[in-house]
C-alpha positions in Angstrom: 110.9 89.2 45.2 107.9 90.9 47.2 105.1 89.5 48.2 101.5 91.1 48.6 99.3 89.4 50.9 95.9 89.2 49.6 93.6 92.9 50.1 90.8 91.3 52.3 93.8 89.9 54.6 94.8 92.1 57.4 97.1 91.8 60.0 95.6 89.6 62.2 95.2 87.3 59.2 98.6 87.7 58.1 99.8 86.4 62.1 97.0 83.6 62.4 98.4 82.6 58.6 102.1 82.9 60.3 100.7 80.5 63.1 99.7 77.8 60.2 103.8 78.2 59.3 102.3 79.8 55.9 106.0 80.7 54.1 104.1 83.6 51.5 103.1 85.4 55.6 106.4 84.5 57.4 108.1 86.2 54.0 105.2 89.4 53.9 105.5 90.0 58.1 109.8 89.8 57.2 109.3 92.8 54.6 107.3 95.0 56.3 109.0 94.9 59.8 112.8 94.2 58.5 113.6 98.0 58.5 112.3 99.3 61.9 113.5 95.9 63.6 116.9 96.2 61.6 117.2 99.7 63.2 116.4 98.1 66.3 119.4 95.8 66.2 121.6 98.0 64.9 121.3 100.1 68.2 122.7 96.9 69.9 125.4 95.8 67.7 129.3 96.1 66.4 127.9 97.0 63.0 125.6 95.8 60.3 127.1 92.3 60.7 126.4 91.6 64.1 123.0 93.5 63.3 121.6 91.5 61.3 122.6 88.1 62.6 120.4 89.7 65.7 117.8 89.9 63.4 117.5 87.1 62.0 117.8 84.8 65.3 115.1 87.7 66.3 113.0 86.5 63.1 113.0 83.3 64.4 112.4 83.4 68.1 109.0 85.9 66.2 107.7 82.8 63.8 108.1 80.5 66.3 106.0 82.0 69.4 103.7 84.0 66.8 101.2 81.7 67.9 101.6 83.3 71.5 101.1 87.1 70.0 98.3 88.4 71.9 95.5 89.9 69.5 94.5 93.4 69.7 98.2 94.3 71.1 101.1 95.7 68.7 102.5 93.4 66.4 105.7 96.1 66.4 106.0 96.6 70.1 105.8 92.7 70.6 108.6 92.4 67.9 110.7 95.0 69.5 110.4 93.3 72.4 111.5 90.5 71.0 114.3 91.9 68.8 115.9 93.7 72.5 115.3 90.2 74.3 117.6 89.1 71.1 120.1 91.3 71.1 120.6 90.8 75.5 121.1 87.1 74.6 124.1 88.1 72.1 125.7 90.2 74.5 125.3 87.8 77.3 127.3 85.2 74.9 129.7 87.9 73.4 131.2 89.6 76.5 132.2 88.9 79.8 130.2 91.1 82.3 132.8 93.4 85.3 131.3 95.5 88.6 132.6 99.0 88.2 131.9 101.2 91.4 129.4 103.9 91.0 131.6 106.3 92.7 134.0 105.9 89.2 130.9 106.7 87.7 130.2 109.7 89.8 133.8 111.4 89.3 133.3 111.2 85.6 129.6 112.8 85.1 129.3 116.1 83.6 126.8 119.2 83.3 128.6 120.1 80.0 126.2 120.4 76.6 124.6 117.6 75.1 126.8 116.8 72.0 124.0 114.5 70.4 122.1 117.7 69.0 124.9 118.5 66.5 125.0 115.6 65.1 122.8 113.6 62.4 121.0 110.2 63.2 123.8 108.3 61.3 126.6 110.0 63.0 124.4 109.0 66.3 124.1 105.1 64.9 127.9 105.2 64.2 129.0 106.4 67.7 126.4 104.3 69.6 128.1 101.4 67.5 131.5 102.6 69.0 130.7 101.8 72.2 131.5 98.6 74.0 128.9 96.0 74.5 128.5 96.3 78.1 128.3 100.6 77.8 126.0 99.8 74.2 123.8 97.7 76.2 122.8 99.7 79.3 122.7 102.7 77.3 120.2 101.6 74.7 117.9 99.7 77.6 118.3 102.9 79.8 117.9 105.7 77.5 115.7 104.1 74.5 114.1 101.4 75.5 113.1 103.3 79.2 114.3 100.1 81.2 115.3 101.1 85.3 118.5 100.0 86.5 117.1 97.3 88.4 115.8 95.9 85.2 118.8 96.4 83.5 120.6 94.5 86.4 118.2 91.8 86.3 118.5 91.5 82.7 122.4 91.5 82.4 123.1 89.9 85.5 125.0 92.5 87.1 124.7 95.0 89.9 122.3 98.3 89.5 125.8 100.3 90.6 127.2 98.6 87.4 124.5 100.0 85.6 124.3 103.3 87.0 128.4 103.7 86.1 128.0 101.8 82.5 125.5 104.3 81.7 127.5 107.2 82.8 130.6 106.4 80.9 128.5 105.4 77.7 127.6 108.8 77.9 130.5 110.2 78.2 132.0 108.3 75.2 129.5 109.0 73.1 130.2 112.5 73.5 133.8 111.8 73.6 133.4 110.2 69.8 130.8 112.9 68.8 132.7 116.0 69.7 135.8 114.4 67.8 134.3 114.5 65.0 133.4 118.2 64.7 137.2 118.7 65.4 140.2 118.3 63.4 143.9 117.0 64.8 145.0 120.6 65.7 141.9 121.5 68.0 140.1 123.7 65.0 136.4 123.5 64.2 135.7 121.3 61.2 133.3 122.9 58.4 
């Protein structure tokens, strides 16, 4: 079923009728942010299923501090916000956190071509989905989201080193996976 909020209603209407717990404005704000947010928490998660329950606890954490929404700000950007805050909280439950030294790291970076530009957005999804929590994690705070590593360390509890090495070997994977799959068994160029 959609909903349609009434035309003299605009946003800030639609929040300040989210603050009064109104369920037609919680269901109208779900609709129209669902898709960016869901794309959001797919860069976080296993799969879809993980996705979406990072979502949905997202949903909630957004309907109940809407009333702390700051007019005049982005309603997305105070979602996404939200929705990466989410997604931390299900790795710190999922996975146990390990220092790696930075000088691993350093061994294993690479001037080599950037794989990502061959593929397609879903083939980019799919791969970042590969990767393991930890690697997922600081890669999607570093690279998308434009956290430092001293955030990220903050954020995730470990060491800025750990960060620093995480995102080198996400990298690294991700072209790993994405060069494999313009390649068949024997070596030879897939068409």
């Amino acid at each position: 079923m959609e909903i349609a909020w009434p035309a003299h209603y605009g946003e800030d209407d639609l929040i300040q009728a989210c603050v009064r717990r109104e369920r037609w404005a919680q269901q109208a704000l779900y609709e129209e942010y669902y898709g960016k947010m869901m794309g959001v928490c797919l860069r976080y998660s296993n799969g879809e299923e993980d996705a979406l329950d990072i979502l949905h606890e997202g949903f909630i954490k957004v309907f109940k501090n809407v009333n702390k929404f700051q007019p005049g700000t982005s309603i997305t950007a105070w979602m996404r916000r939200i929705m990466v805050n989410t997604a931390i909280d299900f790795y710190r439950k999922s996975i146990r956190r390990r220092t790696e030294d930075i000088d691993q790291a350093i061994q294993l970076s690479t001037d080599d071509a950037d794989a990502v530009s061959m593929c397609s957005q879903k083939e980019i999804l799919e791969a970042i989905q590969k990767l393991t929590p930890a690697y997922r994690t600081v890669f999607n705070l570093y690279i998308l989201e434009g956290y430092s590593h001293k955030e990220i360390a903050d954020l995730l509890n470990i060491t800025e080193s750990t960060s620093r090495s995480n995102l080198v070997k996400a990298r690294l994977k991700l072209k790993e996976i994405l060069m494999s799959r313009n390649y068949d068994e024997n070596g030879a160029a897939a068409i």
